[in-house]
C-alpha positions as CSV (number, residue, x, y, z in Angstrom):
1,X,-24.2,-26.2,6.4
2,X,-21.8,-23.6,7.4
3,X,-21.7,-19.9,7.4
4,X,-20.0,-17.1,6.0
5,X,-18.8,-15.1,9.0
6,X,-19.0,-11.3,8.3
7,X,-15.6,-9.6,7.2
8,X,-14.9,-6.3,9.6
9,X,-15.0,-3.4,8.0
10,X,-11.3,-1.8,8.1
11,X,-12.4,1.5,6.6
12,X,-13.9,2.6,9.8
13,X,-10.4,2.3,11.9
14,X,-8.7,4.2,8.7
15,X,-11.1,6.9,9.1
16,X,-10.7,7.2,12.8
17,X,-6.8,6.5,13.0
18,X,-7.1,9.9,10.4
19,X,-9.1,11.9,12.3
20,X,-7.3,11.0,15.5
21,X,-4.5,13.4,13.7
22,X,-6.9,15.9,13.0
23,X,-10.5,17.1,12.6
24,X,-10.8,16.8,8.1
25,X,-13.8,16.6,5.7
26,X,-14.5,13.4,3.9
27,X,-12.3,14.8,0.7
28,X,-9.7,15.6,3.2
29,X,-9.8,12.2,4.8
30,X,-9.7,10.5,1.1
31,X,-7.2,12.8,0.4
32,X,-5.0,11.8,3.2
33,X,-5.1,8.2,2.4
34,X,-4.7,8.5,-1.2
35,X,-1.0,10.6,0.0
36,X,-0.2,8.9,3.2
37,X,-1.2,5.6,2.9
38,X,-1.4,4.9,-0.4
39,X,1.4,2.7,-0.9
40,X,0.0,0.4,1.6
41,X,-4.0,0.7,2.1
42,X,-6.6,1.9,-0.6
43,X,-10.1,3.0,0.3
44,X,-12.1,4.3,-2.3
45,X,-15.2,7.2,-2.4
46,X,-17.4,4.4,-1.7
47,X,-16.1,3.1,1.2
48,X,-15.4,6.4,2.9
49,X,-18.9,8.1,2.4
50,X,-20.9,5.3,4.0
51,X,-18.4,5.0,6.6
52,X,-18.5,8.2,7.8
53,X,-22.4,8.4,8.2
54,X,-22.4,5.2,9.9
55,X,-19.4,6.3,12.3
56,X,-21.4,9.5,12.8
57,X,-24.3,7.3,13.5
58,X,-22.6,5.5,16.1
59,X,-21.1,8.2,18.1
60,X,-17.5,7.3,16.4
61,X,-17.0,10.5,15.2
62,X,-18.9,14.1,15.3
63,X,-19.7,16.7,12.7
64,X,-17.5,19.8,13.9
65,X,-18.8,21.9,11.5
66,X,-20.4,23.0,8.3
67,X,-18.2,25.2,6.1
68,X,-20.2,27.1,3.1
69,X,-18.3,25.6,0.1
70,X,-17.7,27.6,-3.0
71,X,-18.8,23.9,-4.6
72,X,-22.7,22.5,-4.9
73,X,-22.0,20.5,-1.4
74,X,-21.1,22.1,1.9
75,X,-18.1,20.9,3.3
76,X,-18.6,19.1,6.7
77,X,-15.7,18.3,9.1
78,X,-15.8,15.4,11.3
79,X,-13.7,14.9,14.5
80,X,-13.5,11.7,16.6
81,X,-15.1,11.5,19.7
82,X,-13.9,9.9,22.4
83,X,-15.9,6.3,21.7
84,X,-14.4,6.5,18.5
85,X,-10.5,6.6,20.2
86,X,-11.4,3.9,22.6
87,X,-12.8,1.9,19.9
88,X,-9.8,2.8,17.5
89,X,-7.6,2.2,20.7
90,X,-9.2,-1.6,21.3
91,X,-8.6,-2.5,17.7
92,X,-4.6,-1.2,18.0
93,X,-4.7,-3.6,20.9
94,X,-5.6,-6.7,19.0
95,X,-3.3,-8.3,16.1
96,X,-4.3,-8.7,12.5
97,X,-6.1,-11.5,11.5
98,X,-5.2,-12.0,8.2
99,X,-2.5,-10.5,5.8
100,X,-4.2,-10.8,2.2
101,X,-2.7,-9.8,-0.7
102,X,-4.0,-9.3,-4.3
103,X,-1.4,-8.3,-6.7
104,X,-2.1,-9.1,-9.9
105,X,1.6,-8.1,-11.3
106,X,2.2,-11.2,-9.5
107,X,-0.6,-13.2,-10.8
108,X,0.4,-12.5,-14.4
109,X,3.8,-13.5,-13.5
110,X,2.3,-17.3,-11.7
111,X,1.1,-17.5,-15.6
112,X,3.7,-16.0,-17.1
113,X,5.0,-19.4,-18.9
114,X,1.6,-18.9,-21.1
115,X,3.1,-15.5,-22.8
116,X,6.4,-14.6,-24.4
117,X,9.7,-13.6,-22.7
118,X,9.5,-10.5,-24.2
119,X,5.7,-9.8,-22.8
120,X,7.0,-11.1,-18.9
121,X,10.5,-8.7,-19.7
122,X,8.3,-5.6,-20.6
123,X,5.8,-6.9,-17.5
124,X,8.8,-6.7,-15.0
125,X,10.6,-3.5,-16.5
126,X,7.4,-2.2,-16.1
127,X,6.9,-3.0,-12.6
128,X,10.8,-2.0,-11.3
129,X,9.6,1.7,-13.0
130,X,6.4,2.1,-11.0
131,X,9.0,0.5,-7.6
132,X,11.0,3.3,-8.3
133,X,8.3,5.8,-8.3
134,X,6.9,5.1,-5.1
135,X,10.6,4.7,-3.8
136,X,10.9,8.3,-4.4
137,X,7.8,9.3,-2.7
138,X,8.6,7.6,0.4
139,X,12.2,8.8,0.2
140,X,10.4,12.3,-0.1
141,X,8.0,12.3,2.3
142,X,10.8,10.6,5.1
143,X,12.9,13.5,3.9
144,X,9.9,16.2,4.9
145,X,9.1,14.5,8.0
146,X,12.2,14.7,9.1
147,X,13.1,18.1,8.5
148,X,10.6,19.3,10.6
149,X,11.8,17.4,13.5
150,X,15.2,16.4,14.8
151,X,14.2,14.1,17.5
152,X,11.3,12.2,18.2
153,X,9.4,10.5,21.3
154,X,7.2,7.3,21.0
155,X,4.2,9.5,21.6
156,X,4.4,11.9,18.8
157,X,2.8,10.5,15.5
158,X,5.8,11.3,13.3
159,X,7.7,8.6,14.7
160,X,5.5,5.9,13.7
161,X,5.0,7.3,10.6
162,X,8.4,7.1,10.0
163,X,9.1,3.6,10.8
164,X,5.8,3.1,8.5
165,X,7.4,4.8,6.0
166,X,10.8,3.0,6.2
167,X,8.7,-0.3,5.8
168,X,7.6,0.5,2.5
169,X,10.9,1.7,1.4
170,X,13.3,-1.6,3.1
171,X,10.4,-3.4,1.2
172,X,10.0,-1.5,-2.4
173,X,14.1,-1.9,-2.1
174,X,13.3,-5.7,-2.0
175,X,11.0,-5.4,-5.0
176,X,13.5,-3.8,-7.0
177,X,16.4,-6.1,-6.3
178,X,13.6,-9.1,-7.2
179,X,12.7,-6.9,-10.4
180,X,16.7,-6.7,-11.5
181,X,17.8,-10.5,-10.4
182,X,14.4,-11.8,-12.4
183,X,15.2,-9.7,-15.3
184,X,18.9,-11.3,-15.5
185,X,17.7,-14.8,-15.1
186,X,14.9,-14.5,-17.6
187,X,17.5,-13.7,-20.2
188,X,20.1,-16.0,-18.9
189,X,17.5,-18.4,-18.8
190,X,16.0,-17.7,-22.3
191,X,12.7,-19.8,-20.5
């Protein structure tokens, strides 16, 4: 009989690769990844929350401070301590294990040959829409980056955002061209 080994949790390095920026509250944190790294890691409120209590736990990270909030809940903000950057610097230092993806656009389009041309058409325009979308907010934020700095040094975190950032727009420029060369040979096609 074999065993299921344990998946890592990833959430904890997100938090602590945020908070190595700056000191934030957990709606700043979720806030940050929803903007930042959004078009290439999701973490949602449920992930974050227990994550921070057990980094805080574990020395990871400390509570800064308590800020009276206007709101029901106080706001806390949490730094990283100085376990938490050699444990976030340990897990830089090792390469990725897997690279899973689950895109369901894709998944439709496996099955596609079980639906009409019209429905995989509409599925793809679709798709090359949203492309486009993110394309702009990349484009966007490169843009902002880079107007508040003309030059950069491998130790400042701008640089690797912006090579992060130029990722996800060489590849959502590959998406698009797939979008527009699938489009044309599904109505050459007429599959």
């Amino acid at each position: 009989m074999g065993f299921i080994m344990a998946r890592e949790n990833r959430t904890k390095y997100v938090i602590l690769g945020v908070l190595s920026t700056e000191s934030m509250s957990g709606y700043e944190i979720k806030q940050t990844v929803n903007h930042d790294l959004g078009f290439f890691w999701f973490e949602s409120d449920g992930q974050i929350y227990p994550t921070l209590k057990f980094l805080l736990k574990n020395g990871l990270i400390i509570l800064d401070a308590t800020v009276n909030n206007t709101s029901k809940r106080d706001k806390k903000i949490y730094s990283i301590s100085e376990t938490g950057k050699k444990e976030l610097k340990e897990w830089l230092s090792k390469h990725e294990e897997s690279f899973h993806v689950r895109n369901e656009f894709l998944l439709k389009i496996f099955y596609g040959y079980n639906s009409d041309n019209e429905t995989n058409l509409s599925r793809i325009y679709n798709q090359k829409f949203r492309l486009k979308q993110k394309l702009d907010i990349l484009e966007s934020l490169k843009k902002n980056i880079l107007a508040k700095k003309e030059t950069y040094t491998l130790v400042k975190p701008e640089f690797f955002w912006l090579i992060t950032i130029d990722y996800g727009i060489i590849s959502i420029k590959a998406l698009i061209e797939w979008c527009e060369n699938t489009i044309n040979l599904i109505k050459k096609t007429k599959v």
